[in-house]
N, C-alpha and C positions, 0 to 999 in steps of 0.2 A: 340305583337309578342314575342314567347319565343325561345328562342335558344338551340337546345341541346345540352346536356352537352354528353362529352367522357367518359365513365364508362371502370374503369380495370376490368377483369376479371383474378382470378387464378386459373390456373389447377392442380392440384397435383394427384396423387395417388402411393398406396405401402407404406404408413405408418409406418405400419403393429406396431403401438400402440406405437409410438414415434415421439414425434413431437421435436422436436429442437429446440433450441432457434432462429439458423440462420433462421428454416423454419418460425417461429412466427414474428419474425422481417419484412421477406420479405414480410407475407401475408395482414401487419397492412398498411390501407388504401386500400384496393380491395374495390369494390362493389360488386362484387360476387366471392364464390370460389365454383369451381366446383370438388368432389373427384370420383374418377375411381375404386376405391373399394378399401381393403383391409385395411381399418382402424383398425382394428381388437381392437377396446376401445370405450366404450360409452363411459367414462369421453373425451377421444378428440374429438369423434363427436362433445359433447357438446363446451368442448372452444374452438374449427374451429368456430362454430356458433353466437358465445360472439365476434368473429371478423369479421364478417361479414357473410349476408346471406347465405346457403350453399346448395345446390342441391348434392347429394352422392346418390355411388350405391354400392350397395353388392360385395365384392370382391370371391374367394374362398375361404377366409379365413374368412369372417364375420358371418358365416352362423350361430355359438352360438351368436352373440351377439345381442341386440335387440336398435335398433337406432329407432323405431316408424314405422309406417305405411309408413310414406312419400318414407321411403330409398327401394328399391325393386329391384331387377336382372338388370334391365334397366328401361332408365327412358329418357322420351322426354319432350321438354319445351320450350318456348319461350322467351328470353329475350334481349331485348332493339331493335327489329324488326328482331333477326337472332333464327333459331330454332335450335337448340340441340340434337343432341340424343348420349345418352351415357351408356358405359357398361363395366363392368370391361375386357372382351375377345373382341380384334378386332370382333371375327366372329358373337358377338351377338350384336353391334351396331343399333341400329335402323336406318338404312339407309332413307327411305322412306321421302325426300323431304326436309331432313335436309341441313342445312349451315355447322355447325361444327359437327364432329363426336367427340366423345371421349372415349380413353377407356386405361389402364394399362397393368396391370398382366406381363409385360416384366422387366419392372424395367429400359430399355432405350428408352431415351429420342427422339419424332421421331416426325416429322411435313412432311405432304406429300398433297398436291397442286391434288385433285382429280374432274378434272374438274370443277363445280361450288358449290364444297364444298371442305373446308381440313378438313382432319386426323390428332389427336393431340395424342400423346402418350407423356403427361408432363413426362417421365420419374421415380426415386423416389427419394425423400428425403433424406430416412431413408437408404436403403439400395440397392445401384447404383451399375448396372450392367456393368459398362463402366468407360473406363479412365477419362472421364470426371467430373463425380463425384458427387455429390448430384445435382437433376433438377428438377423445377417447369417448367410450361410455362407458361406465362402471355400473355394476348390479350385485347388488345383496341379498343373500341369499339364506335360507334356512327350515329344513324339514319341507323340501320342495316347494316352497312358496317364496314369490319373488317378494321382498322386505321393500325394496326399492331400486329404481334403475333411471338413470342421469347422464345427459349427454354433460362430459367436463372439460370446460376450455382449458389448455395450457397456456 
């Protein structure tokens, strides 16, 4: 008999071609990171990904740059029994049957409880739209149920 295990997941997006130390720090030990677009750097695609797995999608600002096939406008996915659909503009979310929604381009940080799915807006890192001040969201995960999910100031 095997027992599952709790996987973190981190959300970020809004980059926008600087990653931080505090953000680097916070992300080491995720199991997955999810980005909302606007990375606007191949080189940090790539070391998002030397830190763990990363599913990303195109911000409005990525549109020169080339991350590979996988990264594309939106982007749906399954992992650890919850599905995802994600996009850098609330209104181009893949809705359709998803658990978590995710998406950026605001730069504030926003968690909203949508019937039998939430809305993540990790806020951004780099450059924070609010008193609050650099935000990630982290979510806990296990046997498709969310454990817990928290917008985390750096």
């Amino acid at each position: 008999m095997t027992t599952a295990m709790t996987k973190r997941i981190d959300i970020i997006s809004d980059t926008h071609g600087h990653l931080s130390d505090q953000l680097l720090a916070a992300l080491e030990g995720a199991d997955l990171i999810v980005h909302a677009g606007d990375l606007t750097s191949e080189s940090d695609y790539f070391e998002l990904r030397a830190i763990a797995p990363m599913r990303a999608v195109l911000g409005n600002n990525d549109w020169y740059y080339d991350y590979g096939p996988e990264v594309k406008k939106t982007a749906r996915f399954t992992y650890e029994g919850l599905t995802f659909g994600v996009a850098h503009y609330r209104e181009d979310v893949p809705l359709d049957g998803v658990d978590v929604a995710v998406c950026g381009h605001t730069h504030r940080p926003k968690i909203v409880n949508m019937g039998r799915r939430v809305l993540v807006n990790p806020g951004s890192p780099t450059y924070p739209r609010t008193m609050q001040g650099p935000t990630i969201a982290r979510m806990l995960v296990r046997d498709g149920e969310i454990l817990s999910l928290d917008i985390i100031n750096l």
